[in-house]
KEKE-3310 file (N, C-alpha, C; in steps of 0.2 Angstrom, whole numbers, plus 5000, padded with zeros to 4 digits):
npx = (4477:4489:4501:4495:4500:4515:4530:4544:4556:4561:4553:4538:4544:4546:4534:4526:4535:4530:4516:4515:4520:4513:4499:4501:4490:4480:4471:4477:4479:4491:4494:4496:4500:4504:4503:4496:4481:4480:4469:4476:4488:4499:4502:4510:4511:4511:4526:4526:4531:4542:4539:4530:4540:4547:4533:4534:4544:4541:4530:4537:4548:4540:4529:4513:4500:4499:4495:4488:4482:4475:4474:4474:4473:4490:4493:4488:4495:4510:4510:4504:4513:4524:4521:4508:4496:4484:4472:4466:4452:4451:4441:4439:4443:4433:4422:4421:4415:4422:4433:4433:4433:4442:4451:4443:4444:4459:4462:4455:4463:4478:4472:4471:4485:4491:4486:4494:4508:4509:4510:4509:4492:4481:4471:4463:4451:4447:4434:4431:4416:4410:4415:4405:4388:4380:4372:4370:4379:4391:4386:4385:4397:4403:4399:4406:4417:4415:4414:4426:4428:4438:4438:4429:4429:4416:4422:4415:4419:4413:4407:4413:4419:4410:4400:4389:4377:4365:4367:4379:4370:4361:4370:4372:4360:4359:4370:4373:4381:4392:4411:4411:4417:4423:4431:4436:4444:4446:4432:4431:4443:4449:4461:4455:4440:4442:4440:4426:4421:4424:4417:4404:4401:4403:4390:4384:4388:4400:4411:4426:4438:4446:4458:4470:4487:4503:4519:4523:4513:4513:4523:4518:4517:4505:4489:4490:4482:4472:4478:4483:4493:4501:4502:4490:4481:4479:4474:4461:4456:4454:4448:4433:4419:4408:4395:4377:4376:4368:4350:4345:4329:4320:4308:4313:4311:4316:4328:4345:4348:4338:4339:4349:4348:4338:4346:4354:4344:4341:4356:4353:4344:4350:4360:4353:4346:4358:4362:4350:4353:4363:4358:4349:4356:4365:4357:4352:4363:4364:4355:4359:4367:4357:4351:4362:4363:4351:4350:4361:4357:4344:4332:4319:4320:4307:4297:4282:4277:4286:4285:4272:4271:4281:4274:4259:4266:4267:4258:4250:4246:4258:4268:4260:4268:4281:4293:4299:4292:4283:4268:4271:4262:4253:4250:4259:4273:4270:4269:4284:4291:4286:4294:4306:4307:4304:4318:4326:4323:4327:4341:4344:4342:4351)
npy = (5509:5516:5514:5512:5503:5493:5498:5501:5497:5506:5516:5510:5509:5524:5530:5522:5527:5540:5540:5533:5541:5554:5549:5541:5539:5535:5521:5510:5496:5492:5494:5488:5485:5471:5460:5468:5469:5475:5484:5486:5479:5484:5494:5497:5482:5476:5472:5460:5444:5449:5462:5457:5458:5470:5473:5466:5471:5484:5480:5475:5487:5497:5492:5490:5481:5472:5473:5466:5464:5449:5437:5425:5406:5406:5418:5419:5407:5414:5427:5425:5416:5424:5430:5440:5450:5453:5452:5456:5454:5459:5471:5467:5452:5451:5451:5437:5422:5411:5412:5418:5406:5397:5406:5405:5391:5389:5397:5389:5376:5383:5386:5373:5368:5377:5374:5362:5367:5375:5388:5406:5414:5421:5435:5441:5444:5454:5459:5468:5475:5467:5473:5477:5481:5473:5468:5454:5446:5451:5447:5433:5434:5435:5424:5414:5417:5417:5406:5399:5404:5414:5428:5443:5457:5469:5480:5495:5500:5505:5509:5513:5522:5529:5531:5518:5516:5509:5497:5495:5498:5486:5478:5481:5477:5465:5458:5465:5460:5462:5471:5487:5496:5511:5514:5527:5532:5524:5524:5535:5541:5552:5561:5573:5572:5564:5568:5574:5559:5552:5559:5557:5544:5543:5547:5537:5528:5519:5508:5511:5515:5512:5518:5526:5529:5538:5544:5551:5556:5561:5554:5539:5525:5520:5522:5538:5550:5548:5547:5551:5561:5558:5565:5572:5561:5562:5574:5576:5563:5568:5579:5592:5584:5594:5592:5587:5574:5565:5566:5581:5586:5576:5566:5566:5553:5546:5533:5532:5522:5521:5533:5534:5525:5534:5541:5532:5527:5542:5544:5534:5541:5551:5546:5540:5553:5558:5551:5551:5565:5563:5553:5561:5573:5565:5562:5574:5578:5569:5575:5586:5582:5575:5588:5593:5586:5589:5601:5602:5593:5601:5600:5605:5609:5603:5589:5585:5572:5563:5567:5566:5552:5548:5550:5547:5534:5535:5537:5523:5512:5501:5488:5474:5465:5471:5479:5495:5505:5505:5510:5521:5536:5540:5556:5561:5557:5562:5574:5577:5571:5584:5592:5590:5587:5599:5607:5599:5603:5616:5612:5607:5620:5628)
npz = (5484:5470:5457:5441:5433:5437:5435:5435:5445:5454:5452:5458:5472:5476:5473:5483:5495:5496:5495:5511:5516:5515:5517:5529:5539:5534:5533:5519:5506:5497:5478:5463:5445:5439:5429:5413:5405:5391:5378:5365:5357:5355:5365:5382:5391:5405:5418:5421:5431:5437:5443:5454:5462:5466:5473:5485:5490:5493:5501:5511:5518:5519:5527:5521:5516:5501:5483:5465:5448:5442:5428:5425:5428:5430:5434:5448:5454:5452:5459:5473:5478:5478:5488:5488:5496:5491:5478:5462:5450:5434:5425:5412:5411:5420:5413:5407:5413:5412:5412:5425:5434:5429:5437:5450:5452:5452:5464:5473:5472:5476:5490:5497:5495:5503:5516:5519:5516:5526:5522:5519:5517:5507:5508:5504:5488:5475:5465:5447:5440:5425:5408:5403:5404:5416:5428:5432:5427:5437:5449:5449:5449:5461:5469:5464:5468:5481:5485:5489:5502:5503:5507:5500:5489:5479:5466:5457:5444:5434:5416:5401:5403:5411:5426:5432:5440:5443:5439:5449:5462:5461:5463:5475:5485:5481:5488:5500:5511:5505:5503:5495:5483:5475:5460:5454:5445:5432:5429:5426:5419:5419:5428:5434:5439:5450:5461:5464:5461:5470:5482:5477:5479:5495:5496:5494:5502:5499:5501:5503:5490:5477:5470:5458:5460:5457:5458:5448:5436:5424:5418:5418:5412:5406:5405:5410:5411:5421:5433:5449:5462:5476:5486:5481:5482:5496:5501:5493:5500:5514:5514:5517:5512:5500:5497:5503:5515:5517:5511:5514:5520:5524:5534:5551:5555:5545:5542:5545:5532:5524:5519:5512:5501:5494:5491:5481:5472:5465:5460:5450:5442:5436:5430:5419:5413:5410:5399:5391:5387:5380:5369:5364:5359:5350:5341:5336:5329:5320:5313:5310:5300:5290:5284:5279:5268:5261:5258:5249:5240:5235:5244:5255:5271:5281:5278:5273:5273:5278:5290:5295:5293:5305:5314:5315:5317:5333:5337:5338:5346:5357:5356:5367:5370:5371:5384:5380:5380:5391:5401:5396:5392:5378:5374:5381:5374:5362:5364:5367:5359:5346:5353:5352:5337:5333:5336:5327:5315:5318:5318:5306:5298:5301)
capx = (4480:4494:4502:4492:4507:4522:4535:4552:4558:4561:4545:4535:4546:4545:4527:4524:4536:4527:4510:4515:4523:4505:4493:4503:4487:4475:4472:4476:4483:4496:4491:4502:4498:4511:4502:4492:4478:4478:4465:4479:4498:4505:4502:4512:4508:4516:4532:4526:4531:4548:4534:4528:4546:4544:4527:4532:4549:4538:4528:4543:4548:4533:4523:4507:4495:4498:4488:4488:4480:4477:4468:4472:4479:4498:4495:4487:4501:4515:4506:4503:4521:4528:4516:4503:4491:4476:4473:4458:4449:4448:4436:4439:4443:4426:4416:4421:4414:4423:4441:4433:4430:4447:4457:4440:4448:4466:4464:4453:4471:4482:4469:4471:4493:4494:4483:4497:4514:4508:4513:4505:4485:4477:4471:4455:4450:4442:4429:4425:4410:4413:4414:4396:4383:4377:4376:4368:4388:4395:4385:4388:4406:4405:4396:4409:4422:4414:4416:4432:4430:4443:4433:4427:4426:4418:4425:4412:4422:4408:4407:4415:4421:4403:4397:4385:4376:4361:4371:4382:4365:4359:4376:4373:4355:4359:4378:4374:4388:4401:4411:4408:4422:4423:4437:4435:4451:4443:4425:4430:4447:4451:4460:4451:4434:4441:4437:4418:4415:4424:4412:4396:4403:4404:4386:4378:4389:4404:4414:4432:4439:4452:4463:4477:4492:4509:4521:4525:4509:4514:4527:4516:4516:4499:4483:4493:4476:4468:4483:4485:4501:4501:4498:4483:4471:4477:4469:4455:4452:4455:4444:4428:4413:4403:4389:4376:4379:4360:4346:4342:4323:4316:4305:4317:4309:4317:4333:4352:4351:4333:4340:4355:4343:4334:4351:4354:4337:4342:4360:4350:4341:4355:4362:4349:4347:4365:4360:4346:4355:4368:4356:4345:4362:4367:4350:4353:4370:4361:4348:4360:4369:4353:4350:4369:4360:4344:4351:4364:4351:4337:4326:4316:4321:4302:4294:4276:4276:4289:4281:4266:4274:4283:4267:4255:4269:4269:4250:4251:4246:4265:4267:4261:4275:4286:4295:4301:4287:4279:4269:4270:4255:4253:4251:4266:4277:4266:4271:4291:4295:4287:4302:4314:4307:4307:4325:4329:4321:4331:4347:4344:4340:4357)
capy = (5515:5514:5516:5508:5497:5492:5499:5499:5498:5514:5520:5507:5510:5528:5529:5517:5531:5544:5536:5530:5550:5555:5544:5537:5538:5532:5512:5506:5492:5497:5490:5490:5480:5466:5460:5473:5466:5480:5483:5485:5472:5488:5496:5492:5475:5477:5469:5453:5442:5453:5465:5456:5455:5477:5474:5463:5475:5490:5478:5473:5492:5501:5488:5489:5476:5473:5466:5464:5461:5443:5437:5417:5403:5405:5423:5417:5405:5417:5432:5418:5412:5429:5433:5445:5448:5453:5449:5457:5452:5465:5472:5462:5444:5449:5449:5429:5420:5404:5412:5419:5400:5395:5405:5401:5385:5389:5398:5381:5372:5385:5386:5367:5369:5382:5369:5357:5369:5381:5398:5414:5415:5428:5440:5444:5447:5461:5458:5473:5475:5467:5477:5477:5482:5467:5466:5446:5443:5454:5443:5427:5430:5437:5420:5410:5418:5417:5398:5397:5404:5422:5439:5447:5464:5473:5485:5497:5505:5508:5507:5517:5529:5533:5527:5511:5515:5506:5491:5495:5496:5481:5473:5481:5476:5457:5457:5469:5461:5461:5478:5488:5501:5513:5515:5532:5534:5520:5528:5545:5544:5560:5564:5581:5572:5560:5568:5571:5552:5549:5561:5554:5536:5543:5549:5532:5524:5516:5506:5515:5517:5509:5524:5526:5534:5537:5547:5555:5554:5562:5549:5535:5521:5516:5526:5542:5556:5546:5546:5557:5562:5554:5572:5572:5557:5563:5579:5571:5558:5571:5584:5589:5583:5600:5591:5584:5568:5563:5572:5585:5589:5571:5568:5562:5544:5539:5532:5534:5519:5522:5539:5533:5521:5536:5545:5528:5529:5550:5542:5531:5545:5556:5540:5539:5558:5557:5544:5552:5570:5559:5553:5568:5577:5560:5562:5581:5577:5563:5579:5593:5579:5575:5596:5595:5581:5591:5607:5598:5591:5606:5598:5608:5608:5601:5586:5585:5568:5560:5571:5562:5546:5546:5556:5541:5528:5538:5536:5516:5508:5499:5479:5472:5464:5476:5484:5499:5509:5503:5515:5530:5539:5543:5562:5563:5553:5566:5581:5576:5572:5586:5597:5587:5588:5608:5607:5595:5607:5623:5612:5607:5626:5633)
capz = (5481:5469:5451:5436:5433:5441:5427:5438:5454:5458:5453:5464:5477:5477:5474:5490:5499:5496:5499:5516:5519:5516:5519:5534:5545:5531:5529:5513:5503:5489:5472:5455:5440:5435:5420:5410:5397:5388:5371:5359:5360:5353:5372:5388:5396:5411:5417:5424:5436:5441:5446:5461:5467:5468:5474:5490:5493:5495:5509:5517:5519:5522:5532:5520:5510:5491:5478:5458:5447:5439:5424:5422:5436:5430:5437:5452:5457:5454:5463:5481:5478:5478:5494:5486:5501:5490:5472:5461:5442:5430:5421:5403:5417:5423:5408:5405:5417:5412:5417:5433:5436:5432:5443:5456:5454:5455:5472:5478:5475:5482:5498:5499:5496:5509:5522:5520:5519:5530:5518:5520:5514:5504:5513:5499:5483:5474:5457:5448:5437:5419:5405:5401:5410:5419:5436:5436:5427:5442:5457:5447:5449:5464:5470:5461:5472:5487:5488:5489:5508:5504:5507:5492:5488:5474:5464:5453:5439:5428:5410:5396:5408:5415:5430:5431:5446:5443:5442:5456:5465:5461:5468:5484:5486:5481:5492:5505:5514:5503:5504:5490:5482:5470:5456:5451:5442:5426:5431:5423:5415:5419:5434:5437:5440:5453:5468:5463:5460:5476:5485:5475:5484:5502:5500:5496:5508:5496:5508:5501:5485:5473:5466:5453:5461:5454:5461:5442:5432:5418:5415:5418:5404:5406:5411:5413:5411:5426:5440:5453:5465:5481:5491:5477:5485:5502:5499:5492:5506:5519:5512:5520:5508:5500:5498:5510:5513:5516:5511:5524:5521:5524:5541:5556:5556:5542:5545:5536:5527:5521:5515:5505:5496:5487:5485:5475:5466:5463:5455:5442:5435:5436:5427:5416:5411:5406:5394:5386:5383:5374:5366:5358:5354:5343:5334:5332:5323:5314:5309:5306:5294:5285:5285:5275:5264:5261:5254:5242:5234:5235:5246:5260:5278:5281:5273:5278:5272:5283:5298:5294:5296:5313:5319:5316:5324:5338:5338:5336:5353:5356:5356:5374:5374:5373:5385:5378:5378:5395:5406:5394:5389:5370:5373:5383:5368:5354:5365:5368:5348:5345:5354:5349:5330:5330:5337:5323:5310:5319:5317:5298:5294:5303)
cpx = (4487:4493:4496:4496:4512:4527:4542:4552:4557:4554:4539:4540:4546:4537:4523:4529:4532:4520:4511:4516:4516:4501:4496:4496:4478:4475:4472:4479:4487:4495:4494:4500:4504:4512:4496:4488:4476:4477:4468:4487:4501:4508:4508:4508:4509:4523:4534:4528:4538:4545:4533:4533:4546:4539:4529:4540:4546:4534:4533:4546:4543:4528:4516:4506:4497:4493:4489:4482:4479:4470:4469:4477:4486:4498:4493:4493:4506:4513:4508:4510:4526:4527:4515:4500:4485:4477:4465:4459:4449:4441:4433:4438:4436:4421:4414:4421:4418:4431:4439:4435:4437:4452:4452:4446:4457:4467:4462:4460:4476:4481:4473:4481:4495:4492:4491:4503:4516:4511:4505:4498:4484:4471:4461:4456:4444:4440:4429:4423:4413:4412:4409:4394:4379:4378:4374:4377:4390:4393:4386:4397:4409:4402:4400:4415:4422:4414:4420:4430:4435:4439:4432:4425:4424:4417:4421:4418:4419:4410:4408:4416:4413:4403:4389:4380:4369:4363:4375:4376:4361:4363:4373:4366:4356:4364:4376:4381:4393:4405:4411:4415:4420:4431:4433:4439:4450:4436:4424:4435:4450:4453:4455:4445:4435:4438:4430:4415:4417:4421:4404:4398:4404:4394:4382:4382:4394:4408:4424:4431:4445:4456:4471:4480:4499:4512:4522:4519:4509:4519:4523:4514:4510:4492:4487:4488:4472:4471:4481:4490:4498:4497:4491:4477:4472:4473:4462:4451:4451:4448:4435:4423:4410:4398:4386:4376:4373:4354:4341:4335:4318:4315:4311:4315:4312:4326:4339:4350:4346:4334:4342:4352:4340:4341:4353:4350:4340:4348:4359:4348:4346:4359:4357:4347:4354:4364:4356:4347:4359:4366:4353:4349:4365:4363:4351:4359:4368:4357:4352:4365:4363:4351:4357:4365:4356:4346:4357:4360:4345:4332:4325:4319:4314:4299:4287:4276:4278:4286:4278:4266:4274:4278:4260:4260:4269:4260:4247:4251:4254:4262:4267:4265:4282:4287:4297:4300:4283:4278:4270:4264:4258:4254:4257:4273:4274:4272:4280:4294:4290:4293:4306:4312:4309:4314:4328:4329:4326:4338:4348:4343:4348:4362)
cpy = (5513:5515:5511:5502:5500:5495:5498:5499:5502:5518:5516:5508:5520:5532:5526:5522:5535:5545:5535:5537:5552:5554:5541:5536:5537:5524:5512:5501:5494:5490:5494:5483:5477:5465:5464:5469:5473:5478:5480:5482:5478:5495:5493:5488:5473:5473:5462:5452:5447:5458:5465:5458:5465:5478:5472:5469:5482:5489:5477:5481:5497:5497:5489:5484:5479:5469:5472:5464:5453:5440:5430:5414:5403:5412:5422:5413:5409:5421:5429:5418:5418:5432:5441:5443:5449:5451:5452:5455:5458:5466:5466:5454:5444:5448:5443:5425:5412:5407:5415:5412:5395:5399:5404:5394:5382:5392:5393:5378:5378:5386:5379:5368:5371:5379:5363:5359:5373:5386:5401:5412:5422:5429:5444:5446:5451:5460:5466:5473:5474:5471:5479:5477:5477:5465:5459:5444:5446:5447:5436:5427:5431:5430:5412:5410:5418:5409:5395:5399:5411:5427:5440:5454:5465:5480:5487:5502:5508:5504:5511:5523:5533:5527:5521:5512:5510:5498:5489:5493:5489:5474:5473:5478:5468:5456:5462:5468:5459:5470:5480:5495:5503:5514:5521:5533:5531:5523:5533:5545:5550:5562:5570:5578:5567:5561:5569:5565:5549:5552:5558:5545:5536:5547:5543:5526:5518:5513:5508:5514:5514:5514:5522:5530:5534:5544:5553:5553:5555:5558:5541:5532:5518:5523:5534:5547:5555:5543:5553:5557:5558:5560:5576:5569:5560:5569:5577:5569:5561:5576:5583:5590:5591:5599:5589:5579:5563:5568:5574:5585:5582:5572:5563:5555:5541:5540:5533:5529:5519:5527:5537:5528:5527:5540:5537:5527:5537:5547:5537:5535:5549:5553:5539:5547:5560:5555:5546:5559:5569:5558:5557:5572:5573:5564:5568:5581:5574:5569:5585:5588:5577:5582:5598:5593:5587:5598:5606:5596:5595:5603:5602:5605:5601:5597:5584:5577:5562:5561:5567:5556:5542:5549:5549:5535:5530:5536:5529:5515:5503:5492:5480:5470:5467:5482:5493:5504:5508:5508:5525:5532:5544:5550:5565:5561:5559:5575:5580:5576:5579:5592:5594:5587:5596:5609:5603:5601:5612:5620:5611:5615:5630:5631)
cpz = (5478:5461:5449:5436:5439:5436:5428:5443:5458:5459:5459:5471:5480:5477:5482:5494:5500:5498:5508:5520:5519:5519:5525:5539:5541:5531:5522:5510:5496:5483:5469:5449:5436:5428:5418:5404:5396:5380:5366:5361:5358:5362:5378:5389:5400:5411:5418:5429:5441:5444:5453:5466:5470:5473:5484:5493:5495:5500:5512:5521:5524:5524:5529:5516:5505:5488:5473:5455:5443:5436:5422:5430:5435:5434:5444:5454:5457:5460:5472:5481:5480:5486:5495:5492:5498:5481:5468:5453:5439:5428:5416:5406:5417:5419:5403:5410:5418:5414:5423:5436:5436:5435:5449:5458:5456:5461:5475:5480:5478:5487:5500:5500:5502:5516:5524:5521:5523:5530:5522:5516:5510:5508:5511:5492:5476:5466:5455:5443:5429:5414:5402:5407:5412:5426:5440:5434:5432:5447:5453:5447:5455:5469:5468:5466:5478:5489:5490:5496:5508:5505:5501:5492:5481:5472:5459:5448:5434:5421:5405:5399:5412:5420:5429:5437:5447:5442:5447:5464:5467:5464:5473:5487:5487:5485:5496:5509:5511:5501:5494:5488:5476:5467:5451:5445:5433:5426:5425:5418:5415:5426:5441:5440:5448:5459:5469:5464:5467:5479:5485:5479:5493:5501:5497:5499:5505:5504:5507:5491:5481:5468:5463:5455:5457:5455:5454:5437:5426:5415:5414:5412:5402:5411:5415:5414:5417:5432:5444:5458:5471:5488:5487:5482:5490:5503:5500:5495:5511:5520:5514:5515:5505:5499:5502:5510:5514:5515:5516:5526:5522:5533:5546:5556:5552:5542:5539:5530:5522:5518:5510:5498:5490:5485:5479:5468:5464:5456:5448:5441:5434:5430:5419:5410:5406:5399:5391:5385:5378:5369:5359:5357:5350:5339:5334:5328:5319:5309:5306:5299:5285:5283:5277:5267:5258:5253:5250:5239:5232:5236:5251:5267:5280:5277:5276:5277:5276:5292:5300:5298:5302:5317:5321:5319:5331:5342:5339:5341:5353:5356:5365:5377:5374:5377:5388:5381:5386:5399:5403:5390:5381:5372:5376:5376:5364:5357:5365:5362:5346:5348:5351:5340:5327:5331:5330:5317:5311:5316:5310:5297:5294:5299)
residu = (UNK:UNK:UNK:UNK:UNK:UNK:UNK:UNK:UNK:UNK:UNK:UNK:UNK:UNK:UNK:UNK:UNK:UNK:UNK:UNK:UNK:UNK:UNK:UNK:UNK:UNK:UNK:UNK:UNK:UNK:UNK:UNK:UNK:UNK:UNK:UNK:UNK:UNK:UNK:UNK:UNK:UNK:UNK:UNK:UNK:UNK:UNK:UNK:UNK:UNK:UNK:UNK:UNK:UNK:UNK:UNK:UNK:UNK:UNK:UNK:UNK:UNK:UNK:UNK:UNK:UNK:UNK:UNK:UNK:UNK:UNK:UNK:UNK:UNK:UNK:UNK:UNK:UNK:UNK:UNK:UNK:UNK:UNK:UNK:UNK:UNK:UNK:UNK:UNK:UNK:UNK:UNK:UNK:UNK:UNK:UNK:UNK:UNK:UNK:UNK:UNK:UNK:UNK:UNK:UNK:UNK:UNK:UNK:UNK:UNK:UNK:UNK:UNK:UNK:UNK:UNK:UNK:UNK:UNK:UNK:UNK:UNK:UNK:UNK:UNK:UNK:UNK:UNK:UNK:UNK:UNK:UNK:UNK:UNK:UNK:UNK:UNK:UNK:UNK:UNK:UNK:UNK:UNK:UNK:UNK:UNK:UNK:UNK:UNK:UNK:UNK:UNK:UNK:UNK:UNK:UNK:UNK:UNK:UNK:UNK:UNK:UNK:UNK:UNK:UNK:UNK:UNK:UNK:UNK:UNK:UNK:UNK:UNK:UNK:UNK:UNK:UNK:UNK:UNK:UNK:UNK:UNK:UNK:UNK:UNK:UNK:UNK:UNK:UNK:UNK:UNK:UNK:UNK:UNK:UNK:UNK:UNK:UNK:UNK:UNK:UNK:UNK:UNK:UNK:UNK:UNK:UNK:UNK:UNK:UNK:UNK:UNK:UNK:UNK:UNK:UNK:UNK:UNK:UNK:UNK:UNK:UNK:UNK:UNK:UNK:UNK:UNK:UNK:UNK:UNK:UNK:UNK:UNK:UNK:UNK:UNK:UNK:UNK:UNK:UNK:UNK:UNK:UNK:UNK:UNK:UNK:UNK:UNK:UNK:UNK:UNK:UNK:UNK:UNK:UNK:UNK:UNK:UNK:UNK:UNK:UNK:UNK:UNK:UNK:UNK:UNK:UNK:UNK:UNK:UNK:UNK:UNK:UNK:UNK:UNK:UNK:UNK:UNK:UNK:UNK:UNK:UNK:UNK:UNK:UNK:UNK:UNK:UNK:UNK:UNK:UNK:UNK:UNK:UNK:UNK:UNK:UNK:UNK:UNK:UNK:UNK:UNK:UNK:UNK:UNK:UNK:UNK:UNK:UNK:UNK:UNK:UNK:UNK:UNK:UNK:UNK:UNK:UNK:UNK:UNK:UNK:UNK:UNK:UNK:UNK:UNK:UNK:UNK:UNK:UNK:UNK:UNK:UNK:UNK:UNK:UNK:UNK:UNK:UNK:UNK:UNK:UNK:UNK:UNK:UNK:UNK:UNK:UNK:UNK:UNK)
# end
């Protein structure tokens, strides 16, 4: 837990007050981002290496773990040198398998330095899920970091502010034992939604949470709509669940972790339904646009001809080899475009 950035002194320091006045009897490690890859150069980029020197006075203080983040080996060796105890990859880091690979290989050499000066070790570090949805790049990097010998955690932040879970899943199936965390706070974007996603993570058995705090989030120079106060998470993480946390109406034989498995199948379709609402309200905008078209130029709502058309593709045995289509029966596909056609029609008429 901890700001997006590091921005000043005061703030990391007063942020990690507040945190430890609260959460005093929660574990966490305090996390603040030194350097910021952010989309556009016209953004904050954090403060840099002055950063850490905040990062490690707020552990000396307040007696918890820090950790950064870092996205090439110069940020690795500062980080170490300063004695970061945890250190995670980004999102953007993670979707380039060739710089997970060089700071892989920048912690090998500082493993190997630390052998012969006898400094401080790193403590662990945390992947989370590249910014595409591919969860063979997540376990290829998560496999890449585990050679080194440090702990690994990862961190599911989703993708375009939606959750992944179907790639999260697939993590946890291939790493079972590597912990597994949610970052709600990039997940959603939206403060108000954080404490849901942190609940949907306690009922398929997330191993914690990687949370955006800052003591002032409305002043926050980065990621301010997706902070929350410090007496915010404790709330949160204190708070008793209001849903169940396995589903109740299964037969006693079968066990927790066999439950949480179909709440993870549940969160793919739930995942997936998302995805296909999205969807058929794009194409209804695509249809009340063609509707706009139709009646500038005095053409009818209804073209039997085009009907015609997508009526007979629909009726077209699919390619073998294709995917797409697999597993659905024509009359189901004939019945479904028909609703969504007469919707189309209602929405060109209005």
């Amino acid at each position: 837990m901890g700001p997006c950035s590091a921005e000043r002194r005061e703030q990391v320091l007063e942020t990690a007050r507040q945190l430890r006045e609260e959460c005093g009897s929660i574990p966490f490690i305090y996390r603040a981002g030194a350097w910021k890859p952010r989309t556009s150069p016209h953004t904050f980029q954090g403060m840099g290496s002055k950063a850490l020197k905040w990062l490690v006075e707020a552990k000396s203080i307040y007696g918890f773990d820090v950790a950064t983040e870092v996205a090439t080996p110069e940020h690795v060796h500062e980080a170490l040198e300063a004695g970061i105890d945890y250190l995670w990859i980004g999102a953007r880091t993670s979707a380039n398998p060739i710089a997970v690979q060089t700071i892989v290989e920048s912690l090998a050499l500082s493993i190997e330095r630390s052998r012969l000066d006898e400094s401080g070790k790193l403590k662990g570090i945390l992947i989370k899920n590249p910014v595409n949805n591919d969860a063979g790049l997540w376990i290829g990097n998560i496999e890449r970091l585990e050679k080194t010998g440090i702990p690994v955690m990862a961190v599911h932040r989703g993708c375009n502010h939606q959750p992944c879970w179907a790639m999260a899943h697939a993590v946890h199936v291939a790493k079972p034992e590597i912990p597994l965390l949610i970052d709600p706070s990039h997940m959603s974007g939206d403060a108000e939604k954080i404490a849901g996603l942190i609940e949907k993570a306690r009922e398929l058995g997330f191993d914690g949470a990687m949370v955006e705090v800052h003591h002032k989030p409305e002043e926050a120079l980065s990621d301010a709509k997706q902070q929350i106060t410090p007496r915010k998470i404790r709330e949160v993480l204190l708070e008793e669940p209001t849903s169940h946390q396995l589903i109740s109406n299964l037969p006693t034989t079968i066990s927790e972790s066999t439950a949480k498995e179909l709440s993870w199948l549940r969160a793919e379709i739930d995942e997936l339904d998302d995805q296909l609402w999205a969807t058929i309200a794009a194409r209804m905008d695509v249809s009340k646009r063609i509707g706009e078209w139709k009646k500038a130029h005095g053409i009818a709502p209804l073209q039997p001809e085009r009907y015609q058309q997508i009526r007979e593709k629909l009726l077209t045995p699919p390619d073998p080899l294709s995917e797409g289509e697999k597993g659905l029966r024509t009359e189901f596909k004939l019945a479904l475009w028909e609703l969504i056609h007469e919707e189309s029609l209602r929405q060109q008429e209005s």
